[in-house]
C-alpha positions in Angstrom: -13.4 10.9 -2.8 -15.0 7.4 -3.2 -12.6 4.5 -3.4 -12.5 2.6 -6.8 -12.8 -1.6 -7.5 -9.0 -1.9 -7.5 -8.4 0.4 -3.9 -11.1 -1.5 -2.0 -9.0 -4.5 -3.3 -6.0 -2.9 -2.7 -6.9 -2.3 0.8 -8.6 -5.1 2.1 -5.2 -7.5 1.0 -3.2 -5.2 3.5 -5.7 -4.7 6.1 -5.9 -8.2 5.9 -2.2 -9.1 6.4 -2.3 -5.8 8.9 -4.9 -8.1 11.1 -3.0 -11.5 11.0 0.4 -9.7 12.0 -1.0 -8.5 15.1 -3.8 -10.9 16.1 -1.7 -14.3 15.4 -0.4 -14.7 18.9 -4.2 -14.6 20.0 -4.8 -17.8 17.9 -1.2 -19.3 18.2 -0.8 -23.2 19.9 -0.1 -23.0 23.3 2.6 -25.3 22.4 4.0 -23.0 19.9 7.3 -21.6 20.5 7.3 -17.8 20.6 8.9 -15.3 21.7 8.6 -11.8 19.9 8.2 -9.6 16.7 11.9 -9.8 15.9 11.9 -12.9 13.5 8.7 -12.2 11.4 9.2 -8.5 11.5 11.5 -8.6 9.0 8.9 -10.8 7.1 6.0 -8.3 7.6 7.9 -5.5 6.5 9.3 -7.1 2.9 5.5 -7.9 2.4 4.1 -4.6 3.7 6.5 -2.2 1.0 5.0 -4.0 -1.8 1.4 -3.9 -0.7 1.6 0.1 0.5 2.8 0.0 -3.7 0.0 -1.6 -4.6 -2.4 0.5 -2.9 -0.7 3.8 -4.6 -0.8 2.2 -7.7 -4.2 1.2 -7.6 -5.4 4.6 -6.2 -3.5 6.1 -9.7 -5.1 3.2 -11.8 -8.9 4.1 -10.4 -8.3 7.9 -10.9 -8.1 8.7 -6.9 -4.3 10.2 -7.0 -2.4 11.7 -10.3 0.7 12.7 -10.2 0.0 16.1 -8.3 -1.4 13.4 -5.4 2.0 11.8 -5.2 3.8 15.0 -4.7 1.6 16.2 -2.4 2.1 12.8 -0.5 5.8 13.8 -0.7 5.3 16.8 0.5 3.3 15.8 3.6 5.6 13.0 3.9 8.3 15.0 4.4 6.5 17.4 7.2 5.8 14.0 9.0 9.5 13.3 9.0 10.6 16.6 9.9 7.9 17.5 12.7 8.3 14.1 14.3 11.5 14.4 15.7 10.7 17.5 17.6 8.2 15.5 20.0 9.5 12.1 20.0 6.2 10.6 21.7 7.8 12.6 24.8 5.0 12.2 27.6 2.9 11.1 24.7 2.9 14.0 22.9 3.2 13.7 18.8 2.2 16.7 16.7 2.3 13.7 13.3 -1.5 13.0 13.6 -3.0 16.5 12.8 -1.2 15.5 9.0 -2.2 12.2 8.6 -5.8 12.8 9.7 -6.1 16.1 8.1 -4.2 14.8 4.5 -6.5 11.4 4.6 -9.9 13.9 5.1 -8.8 15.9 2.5 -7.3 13.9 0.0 -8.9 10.2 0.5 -9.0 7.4 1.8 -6.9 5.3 -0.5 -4.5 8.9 0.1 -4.6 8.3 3.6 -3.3 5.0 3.6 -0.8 5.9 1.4 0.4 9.1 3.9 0.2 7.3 7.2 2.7 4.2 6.0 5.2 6.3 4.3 5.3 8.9 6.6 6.2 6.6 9.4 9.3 4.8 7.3 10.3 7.7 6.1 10.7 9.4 9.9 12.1 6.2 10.8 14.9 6.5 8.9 15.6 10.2 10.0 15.3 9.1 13.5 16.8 5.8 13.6 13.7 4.0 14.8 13.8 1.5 12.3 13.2 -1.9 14.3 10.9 -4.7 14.5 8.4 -2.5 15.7 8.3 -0.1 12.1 5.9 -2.4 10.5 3.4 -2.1 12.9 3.9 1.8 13.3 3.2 1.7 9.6 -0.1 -0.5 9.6 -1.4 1.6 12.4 -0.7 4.9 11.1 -1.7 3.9 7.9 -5.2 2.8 9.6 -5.6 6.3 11.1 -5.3 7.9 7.5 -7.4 5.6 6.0 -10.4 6.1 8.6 -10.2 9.4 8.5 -10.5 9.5 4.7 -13.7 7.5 5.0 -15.4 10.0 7.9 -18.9 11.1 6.5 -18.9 14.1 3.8 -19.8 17.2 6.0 -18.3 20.8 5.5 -17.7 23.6 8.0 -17.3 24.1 11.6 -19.0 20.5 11.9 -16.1 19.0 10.0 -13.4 20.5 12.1 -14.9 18.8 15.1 -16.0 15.8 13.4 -12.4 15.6 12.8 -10.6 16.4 15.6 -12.9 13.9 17.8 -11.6 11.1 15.4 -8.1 12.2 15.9 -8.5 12.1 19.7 -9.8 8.3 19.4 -7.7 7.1 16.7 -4.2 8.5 18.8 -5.7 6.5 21.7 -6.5 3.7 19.7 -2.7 3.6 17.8 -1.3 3.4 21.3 -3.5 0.5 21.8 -2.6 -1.1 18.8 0.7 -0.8 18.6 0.9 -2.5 22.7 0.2 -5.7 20.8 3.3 -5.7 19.3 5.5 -6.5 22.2 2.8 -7.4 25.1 2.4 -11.0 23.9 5.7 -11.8 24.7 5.9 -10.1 27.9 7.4 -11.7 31.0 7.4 -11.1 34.1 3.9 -9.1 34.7 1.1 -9.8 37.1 -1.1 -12.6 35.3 -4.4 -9.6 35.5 -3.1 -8.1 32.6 -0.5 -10.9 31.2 -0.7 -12.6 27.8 -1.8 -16.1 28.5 -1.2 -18.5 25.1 -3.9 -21.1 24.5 -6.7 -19.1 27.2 -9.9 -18.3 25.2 -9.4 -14.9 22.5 -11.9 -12.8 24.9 -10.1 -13.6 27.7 -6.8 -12.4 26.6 -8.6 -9.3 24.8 -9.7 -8.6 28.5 -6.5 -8.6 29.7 -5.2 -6.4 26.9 -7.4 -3.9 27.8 -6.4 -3.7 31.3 -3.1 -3.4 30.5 -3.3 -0.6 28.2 -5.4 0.9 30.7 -2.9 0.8 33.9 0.2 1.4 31.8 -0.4 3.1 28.5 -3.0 5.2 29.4 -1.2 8.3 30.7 1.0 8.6 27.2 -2.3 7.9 25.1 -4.8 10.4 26.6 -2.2 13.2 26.2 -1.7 12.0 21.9 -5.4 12.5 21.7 -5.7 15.4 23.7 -3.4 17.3 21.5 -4.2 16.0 18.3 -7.8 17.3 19.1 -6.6 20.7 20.1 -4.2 21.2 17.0 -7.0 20.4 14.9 -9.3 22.4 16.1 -7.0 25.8 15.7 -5.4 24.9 12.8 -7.8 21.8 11.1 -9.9 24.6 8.6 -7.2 26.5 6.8 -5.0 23.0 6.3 -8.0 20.8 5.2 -8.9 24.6 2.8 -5.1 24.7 1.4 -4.7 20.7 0.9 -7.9 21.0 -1.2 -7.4 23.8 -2.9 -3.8 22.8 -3.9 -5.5 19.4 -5.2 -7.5 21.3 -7.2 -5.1 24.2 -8.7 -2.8 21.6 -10.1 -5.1 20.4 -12.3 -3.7 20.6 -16.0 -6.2 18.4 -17.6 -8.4 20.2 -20.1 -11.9 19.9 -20.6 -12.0 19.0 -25.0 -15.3 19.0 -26.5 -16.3 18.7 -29.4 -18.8 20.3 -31.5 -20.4 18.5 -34.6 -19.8 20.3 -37.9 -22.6 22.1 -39.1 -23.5 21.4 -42.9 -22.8 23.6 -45.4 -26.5 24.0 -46.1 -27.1 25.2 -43.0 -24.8 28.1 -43.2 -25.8 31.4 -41.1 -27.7 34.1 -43.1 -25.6 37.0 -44.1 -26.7 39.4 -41.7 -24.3 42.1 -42.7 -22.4 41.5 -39.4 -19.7 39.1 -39.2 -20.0 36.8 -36.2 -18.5 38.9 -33.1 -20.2 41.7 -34.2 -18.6 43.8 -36.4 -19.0 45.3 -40.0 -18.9 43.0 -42.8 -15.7 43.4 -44.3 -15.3 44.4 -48.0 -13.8 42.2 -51.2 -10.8 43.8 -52.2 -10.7 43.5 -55.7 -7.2 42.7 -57.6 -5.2 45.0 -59.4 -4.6 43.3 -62.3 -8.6 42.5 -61.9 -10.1 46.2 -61.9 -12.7 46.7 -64.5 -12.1 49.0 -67.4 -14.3 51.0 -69.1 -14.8 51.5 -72.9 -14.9 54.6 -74.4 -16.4 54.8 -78.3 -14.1 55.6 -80.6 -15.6 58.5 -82.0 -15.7 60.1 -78.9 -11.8 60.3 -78.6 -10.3 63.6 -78.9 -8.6 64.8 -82.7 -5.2 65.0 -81.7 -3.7 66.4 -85.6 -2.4 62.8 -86.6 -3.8 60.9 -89.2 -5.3 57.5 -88.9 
């Protein structure tokens, strides 16, 4: 489903902030005092509810989501919330990703978007993991959706694996990501894989890598590993029943309208009436029935005078 002038604008003004929230360290004075996420978190957040709004409402306004969108977004929501809890990210293992990347394929990319941010605030709140970390859960899983909305348009067997070989790199990458949070202001770490403010932005990129390698690695690969597996099984019959449930709540009629045809062009009497049948006959009145005259010397001499 393509994205319309007000999504791609939509978008880009929260990718945007998205970007700045976690790259700012990279670029920060080495002067600068910092020392984590927990002051602007709450910062990010108020100005990330408002955007994640704007995107929704943009999707409506460019006719990518209707009303039946937003309750399937509730819907799916909801599963997030509800499935989430039951792996907790134990050993790395989250069964959330085959629904966001599934819903954003099916549905869209502005859809997507919309899935992976709400579905991580609204499992937050069920779980209690709201913290200055939520914001950046939201971007990221909102990320996921939107890439996998934007996957090239391919049906079949090719789309399952299409799909779950994104969801294998997009849960590694979201583990990745979501490091950045907190590994700026880590203390206390050898200086191979240690934040350094002020050293050049590849340098520190370097190091980022190497630490999500040594230490993140072993929850990531596992996130990926399943998210590809459950799609595989289970990606053809959920990306057929999102669609087809997009598509069966449609109540919008087609109107068209004919032009009138002129009354000199009326159809020949054919002795048919249009669907097929036998012309029907004019009833005449009662009170219009014909009468016939009868001459008055052909009346019958009934004895009485005239």
């Amino acid at each position: 489903m393509p994205l319309g002038r007000r999504s791609v604008l939509a978008l880009a003004a929260v990718s945007v902030v998205g970007v700045f929230a976690f790259g700012w360290p990279f670029l920060a004075d080495p002067t600068s005092f910092t020392v984590d996420h927990a002051a602007d978190a709450p910062w990010l957040f108020a100005l990330l509810l408002p955007l994640v709004l704007g995107v929704v409402l943009a999707t409506l306004a460019d006719g990518g989501l209707d009303a039946k969108g937003i309750a399937v977004l509730a819907v799916l929501s909801a599963v997030v919330a509800a499935v989430r809890p039951l792996s907790a990210g134990v050993a790395g293992l989250e069964l959330v990703w085959i629904v966001v990347v599934l819903g954003g394929r099916a549905l869209g990319p502005g859809f997507g978007f919309a899935l992976g941010s709400v579905s991580m605030f609204a499992s937050a709140l069920i779980t209690g993991g709201v913290g200055p970390w939520l914001p950046f859960q939201m971007l990221g899983a909102a990320w996921v959706g939107l890439g996998a909305g934007l996957l090239p348009p391919v049906r079949g067997r090719r789309e399952v694996v299409m799909c779950a070989a994104y969801g294998a790199g997009a849960a590694v990458l979201y583990g990745w990501l979501l490091n950045l949070w907190f590994w700026p202001f880590l203390s206390g770490i050898a200086s191979q894989v240690s934040f350094v403010p002020g050293d050049p932005v590849l340098a520190n990129l370097r190091r980022w890598i190497v630490f999500d390698l040594t230490t993140s690695l072993g929850y990531d690969l596992p996130r990926g590993v399943l998210t590809a597996a459950l799609i595989l099984v289970a990606g053809g019959p959920v990306l057929l029943a999102l669609r087809r449930a997009a598509r069966r709540a449609c109540f919008d009629a087609d109107v068209r309208f004919r032009p009138a045809v002129p009354a000199g062009d009326a159809l020949p009497d054919t002795g048919r009436n249009p669907v097929g049948g036998e012309t029907p006959r004019k009833e005449t009145p009662a009170d219009e029935t014909p009468r016939r005259e009868t001459p008055a010397d052909a009346l019958p001499d009934s004895g009485r005078p005239g």
